[in-house]
Structures are given as C-alpha cells and as structure tokens.
C-alpha positions in Angstrom: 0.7 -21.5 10.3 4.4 -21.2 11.9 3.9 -18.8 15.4 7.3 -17.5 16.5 8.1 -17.4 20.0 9.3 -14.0 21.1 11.1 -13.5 24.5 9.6 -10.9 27.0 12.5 -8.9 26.6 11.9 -8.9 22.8 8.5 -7.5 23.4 9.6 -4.8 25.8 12.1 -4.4 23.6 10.2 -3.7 20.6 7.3 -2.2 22.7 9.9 0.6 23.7 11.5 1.3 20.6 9.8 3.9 17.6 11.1 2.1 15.0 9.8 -1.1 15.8 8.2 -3.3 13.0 4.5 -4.0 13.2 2.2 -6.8 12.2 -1.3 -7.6 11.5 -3.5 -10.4 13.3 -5.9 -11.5 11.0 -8.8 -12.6 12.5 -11.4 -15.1 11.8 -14.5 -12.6 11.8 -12.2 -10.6 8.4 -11.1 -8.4 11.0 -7.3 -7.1 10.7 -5.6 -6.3 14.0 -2.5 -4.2 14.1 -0.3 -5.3 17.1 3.3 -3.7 17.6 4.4 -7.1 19.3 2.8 -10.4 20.1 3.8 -13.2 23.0 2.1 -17.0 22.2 0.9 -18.4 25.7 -0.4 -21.6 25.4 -3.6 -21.3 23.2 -3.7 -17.8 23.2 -1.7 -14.6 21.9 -1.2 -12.0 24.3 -0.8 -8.8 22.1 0.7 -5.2 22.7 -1.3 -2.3 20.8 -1.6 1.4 21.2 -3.4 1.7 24.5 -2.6 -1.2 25.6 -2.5 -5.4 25.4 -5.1 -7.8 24.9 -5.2 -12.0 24.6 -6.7 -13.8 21.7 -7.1 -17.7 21.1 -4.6 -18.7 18.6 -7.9 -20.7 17.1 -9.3 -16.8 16.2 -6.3 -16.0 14.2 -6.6 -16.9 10.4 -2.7 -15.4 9.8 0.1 -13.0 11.1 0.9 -11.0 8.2 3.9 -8.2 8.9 3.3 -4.4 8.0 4.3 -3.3 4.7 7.7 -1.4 4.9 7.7 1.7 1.6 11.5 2.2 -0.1 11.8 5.9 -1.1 10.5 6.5 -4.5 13.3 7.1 -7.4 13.9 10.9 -7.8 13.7 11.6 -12.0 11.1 12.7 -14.3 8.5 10.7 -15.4 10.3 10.6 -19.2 13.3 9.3 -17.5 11.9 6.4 -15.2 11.5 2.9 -16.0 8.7 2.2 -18.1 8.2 6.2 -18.4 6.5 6.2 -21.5 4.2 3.6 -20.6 3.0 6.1 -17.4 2.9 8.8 -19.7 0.8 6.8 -21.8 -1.9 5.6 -19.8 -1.9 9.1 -17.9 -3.2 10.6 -20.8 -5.5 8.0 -22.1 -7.1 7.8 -18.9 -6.5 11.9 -17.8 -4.8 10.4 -14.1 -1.7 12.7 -13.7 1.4 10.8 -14.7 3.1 11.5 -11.6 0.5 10.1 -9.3 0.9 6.3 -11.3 4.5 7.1 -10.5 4.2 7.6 -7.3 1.8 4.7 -6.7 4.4 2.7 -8.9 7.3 3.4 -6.4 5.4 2.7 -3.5 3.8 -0.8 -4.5 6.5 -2.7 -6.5 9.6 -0.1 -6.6 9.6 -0.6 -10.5 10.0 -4.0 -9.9 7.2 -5.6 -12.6 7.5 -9.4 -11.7 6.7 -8.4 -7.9 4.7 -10.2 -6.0 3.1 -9.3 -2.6 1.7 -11.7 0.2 -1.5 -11.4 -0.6 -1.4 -12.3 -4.3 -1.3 -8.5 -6.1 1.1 -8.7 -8.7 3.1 -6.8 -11.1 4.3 -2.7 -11.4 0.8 -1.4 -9.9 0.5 -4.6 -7.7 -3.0 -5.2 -9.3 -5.1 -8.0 -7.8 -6.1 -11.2 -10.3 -9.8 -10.0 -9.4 -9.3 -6.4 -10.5 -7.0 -7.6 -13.4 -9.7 -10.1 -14.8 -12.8 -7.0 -14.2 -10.2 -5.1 -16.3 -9.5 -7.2 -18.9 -6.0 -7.6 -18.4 -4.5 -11.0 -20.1 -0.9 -10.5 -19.1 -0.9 -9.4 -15.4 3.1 -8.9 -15.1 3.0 -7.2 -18.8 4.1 -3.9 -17.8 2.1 -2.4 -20.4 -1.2 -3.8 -19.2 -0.3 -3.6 -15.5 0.4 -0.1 -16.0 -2.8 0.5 -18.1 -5.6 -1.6 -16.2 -4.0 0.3 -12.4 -4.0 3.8 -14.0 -7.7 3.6 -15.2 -8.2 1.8 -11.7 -7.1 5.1 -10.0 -9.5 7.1 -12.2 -12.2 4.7 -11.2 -11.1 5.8 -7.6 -10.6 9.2 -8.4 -13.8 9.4 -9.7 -15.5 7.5 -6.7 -13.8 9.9 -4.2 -14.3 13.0 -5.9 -10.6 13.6 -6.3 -9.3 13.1 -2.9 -6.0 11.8 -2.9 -6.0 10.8 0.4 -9.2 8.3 -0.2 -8.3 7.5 -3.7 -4.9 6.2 -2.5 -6.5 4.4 0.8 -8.9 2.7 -1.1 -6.2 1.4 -3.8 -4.2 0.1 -0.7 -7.0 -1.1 1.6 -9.9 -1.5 -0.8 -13.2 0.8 -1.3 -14.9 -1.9 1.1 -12.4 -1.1 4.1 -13.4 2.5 3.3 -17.1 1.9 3.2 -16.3 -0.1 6.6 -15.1 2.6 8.6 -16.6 5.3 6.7 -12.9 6.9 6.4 -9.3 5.9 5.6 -9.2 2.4 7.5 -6.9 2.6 11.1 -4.7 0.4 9.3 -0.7 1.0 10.0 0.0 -0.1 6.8 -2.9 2.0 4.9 -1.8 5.2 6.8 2.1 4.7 6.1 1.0 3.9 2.6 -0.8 7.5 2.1 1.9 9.4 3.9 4.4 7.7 1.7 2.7 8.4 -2.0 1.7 11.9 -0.8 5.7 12.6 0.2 6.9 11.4 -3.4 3.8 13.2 -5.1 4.0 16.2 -3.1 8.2 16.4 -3.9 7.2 15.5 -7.8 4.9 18.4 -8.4 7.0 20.9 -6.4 10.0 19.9 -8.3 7.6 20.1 -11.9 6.5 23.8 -10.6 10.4 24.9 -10.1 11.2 23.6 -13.7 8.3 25.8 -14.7 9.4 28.4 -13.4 13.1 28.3 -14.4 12.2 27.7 -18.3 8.7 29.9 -18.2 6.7 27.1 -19.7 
C-alpha cells in the first residue's frame, strides 16, 4: 500500500478549508473510517475527524480509499439522454420511475458505460460482479444489461425499504448490510453526498416533468 506523506501545514491546511477532500481508512475489523486529513508517524496514522484526531497503527489499516466526488447530472429528458430508451425500457418493465435510473445513472458512471470504480463496480449503474452474476447479467458493461439488472436492483430496494428514497438509494451506494449495521443511512461521507446528490437531480427532474405538464395540460 503507497502512504503519502502530508506536511503539517497541508493538514491544517485542509483541516481549515470546507472544501477540502476526504478519505476513508479502511480498517482491519471491515470498519470504514472517514478522516478529512491524515499525518503517517512512524507506525501509526494520526487522523483529523469531526470532533477531533485520533492515532491508528498503520498495521490496522487494510487501504486508504478517497471520497467519491458526484459531477452534476446532464439536464434533458429521459428520451433525449444517452441510452434513453434503454431507461425508459427497464423503467417500465420493472415499474422503477425512469428518472430515478437516470438520476442513479449520472451519479455512478456519468453515462460513461465502460466505467470502472475502485472497488470493482462496473458499467452505467456501477453494478458489482456479485449482484451482476445473482442477476443473471452475462455482459456487465452491456448497457442494455447493466441498465436492466441495476433498475430491477432498485425495485428490489424499493421494495425492501418501502419506497424510501433516501434508504433505497443508501443501500445501492453502501449496501443493505451497512444499513442493517447502523440501523439507518450509514455515517458515511460518501453515502450521504451520494443521497443529497441523486435526490438534487431527481428532485430538479420531476419538478421540471410537472412544469411541462402543466404548460401542455397533459
């Protein structure tokens, strides 16, 4: 595992500034830390979090893995999007509104269907390999199968959290088993910047569906 060295003025630095980057300690026990900056002293981490710092052993920490950063979803209608009509598709075969897979769409791979993340997901709706293979997907980064195996995985979500958007799209981020962990959306940085991103882009979809509505009467 590479450690970078980070000056104490770096950390003040960072630990000062709103918009600085954060990362997660992963941690031997499963355990995901988030840190907003980190100093390596010898055999140990000395870490800055919300309330306060903290030292670890450098031999408790699996990985260093930086918080995930969302790009601003692509304002159009679905119809109009890349691989619209494969989102309209799956929407209605699986009865998930069309712009929710949009939304989760834009905030995983920004339409981007070879994308792969750190921690293997792959493809348009990121899937994992795991929840590809329990879905019967062949092709992972097939846009048409990624598409259709992580829109029926939101209505298995959906249906698990009795419609709440806010668990439905934690547990797609974190996993149901972070969810069952904390009994609530997981304190996770990256979790919580997730929701408040997908529910911004949903949120500005719908309102902009209902002014259309309105104008035409239909």
């Amino acid at each position: 595992m590479r450690v970078i060295r980070l000056s104490t003025a770096f950390l003040l630095l960072a630990a000062c500034s709103n918009a600085a980057r954060a990362d997660y300690f992963v941690l031997l026990s499963g355990a995901r830390m988030n840190v907003d900056a980190y100093q390596l002293l010898g055999d140990r981490y000395r870490v800055q979090m919300n309330g306060g710092t903290a030292e670890i052993a450098v031999s408790d920490v699996v990985a260093i893995e930086p918080e995930e950063i969302f790009i601003p979803a692509p304002r159009m209608p679905v119809a109009e999007a890349p691989y619209g009509q494969l989102i309209q598709n799956a929407a209605q075969k699986y009865g998930v509104d069309a712009d929710l897979v949009f939304s989760v769409i834009a905030a995983e791979s920004n339409f981007n269907p070879n994308a792969v993340s750190r921690r293997g997901a792959r493809g348009l709706m990121q899937l994992l390999p795991s929840t590809a293979a329990r879905l019967g997907v062949k092709n992972i980064l097939d846009p048409g199968q990624n598409i259709d195996a992580g829109t029926r995985y939101l209505r298995e979500l959906l249906a698990m959290y009795q419609g709440d958007l806010v668990l439905t799209v934690a547990a797609y981020n974190a996993g149901p088993g972070a969810l069952q962990k904390y009994g609530r959306v997981p304190p996770y940085r990256e979790t919580q910047s997730y929701i408040r991103a997908i529910r911004k882009t949903y949120a500005q979809r719908k309102a902009k569906a209902d002014a259309r509505t309105q104008a035409t009467g239909r």
